[in-house]
Kinemage of the C-alpha trace (Angstrom):
@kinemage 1
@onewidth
@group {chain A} dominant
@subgroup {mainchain}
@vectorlist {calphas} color= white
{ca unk a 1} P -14.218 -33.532 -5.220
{ca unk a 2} L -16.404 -30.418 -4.316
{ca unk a 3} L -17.058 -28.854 -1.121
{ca unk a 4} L -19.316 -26.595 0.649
{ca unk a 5} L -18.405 -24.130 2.265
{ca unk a 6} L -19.969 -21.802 5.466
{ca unk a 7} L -18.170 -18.690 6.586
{ca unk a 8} L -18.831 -17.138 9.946
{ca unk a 9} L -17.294 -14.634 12.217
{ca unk a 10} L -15.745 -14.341 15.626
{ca unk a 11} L -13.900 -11.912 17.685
{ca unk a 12} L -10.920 -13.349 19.269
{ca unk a 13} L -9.190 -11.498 22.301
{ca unk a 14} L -5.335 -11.254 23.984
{ca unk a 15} L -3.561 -9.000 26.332
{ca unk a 16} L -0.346 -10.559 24.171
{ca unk a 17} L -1.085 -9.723 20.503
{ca unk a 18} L -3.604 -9.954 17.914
{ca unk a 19} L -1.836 -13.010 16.683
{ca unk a 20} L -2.762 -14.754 19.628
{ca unk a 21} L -6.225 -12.948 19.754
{ca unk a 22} L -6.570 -15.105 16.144
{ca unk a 23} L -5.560 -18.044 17.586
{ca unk a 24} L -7.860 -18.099 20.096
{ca unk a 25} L -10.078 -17.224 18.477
{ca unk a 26} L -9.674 -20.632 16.218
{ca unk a 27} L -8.761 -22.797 18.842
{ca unk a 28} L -11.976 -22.141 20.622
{ca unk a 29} L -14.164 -22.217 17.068
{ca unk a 30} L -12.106 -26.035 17.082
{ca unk a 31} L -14.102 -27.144 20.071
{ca unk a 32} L -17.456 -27.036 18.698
{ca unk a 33} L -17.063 -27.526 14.656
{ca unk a 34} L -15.266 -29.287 12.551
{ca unk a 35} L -13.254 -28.766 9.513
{ca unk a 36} L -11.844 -25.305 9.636
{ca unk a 37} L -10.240 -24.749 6.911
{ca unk a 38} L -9.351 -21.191 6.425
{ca unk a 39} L -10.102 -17.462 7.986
{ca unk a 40} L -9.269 -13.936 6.594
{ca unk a 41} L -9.017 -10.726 9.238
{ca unk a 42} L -11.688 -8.691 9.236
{ca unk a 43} L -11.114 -5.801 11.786
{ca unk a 44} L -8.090 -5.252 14.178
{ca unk a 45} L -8.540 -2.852 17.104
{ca unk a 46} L -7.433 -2.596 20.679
{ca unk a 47} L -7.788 -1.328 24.437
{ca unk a 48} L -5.187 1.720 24.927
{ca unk a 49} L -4.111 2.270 28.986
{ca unk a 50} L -1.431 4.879 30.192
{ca unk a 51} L 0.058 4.963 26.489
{ca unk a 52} L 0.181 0.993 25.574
{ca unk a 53} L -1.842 -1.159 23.852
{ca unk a 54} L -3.152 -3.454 26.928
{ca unk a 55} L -5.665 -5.517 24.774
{ca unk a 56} L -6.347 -6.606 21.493
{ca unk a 57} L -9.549 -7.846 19.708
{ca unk a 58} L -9.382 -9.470 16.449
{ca unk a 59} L -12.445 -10.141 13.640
{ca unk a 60} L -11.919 -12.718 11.416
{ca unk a 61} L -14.159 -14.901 9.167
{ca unk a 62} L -13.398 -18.734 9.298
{ca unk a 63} L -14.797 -20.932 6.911
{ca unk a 64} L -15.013 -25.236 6.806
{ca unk a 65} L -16.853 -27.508 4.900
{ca unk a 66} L -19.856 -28.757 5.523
{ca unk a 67} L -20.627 -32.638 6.391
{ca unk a 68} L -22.359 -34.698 3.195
């Protein structure tokens, strides 16, 4: 069986880590499509106050299938 694929890209944020920025950033990409399937990280950065990191923000690409 083939697929098609589409690939798109989100930023994802946390004040935890940028493990849970990614998450995020899938769980809310699961509300509105379907089929997720896999994502790769794009850019990591973060929000620096009085010496710690207080914020991350994650890129990532996601990409699902496509309905027939």
């Amino acid at each position: 069986m083939s697929h098609t694929y589409k690939k798109i890209e989100l930023t994802g944020s946390s004040p935890v880590s940028s493990d849970d920025a990614i998450r995020n950033a899938i769980a809310t990409a699961h509300e509105s499509l379907e089929h997720l399937r896999w994502f790769e990280v794009v850019e990591t950065r973060g929000h620096i106050e009085q010496g710690k990191v207080a914020h991350w923000q994650v890129t990532i690409k996601v990409g699902f299938t496509l309905n027939h």
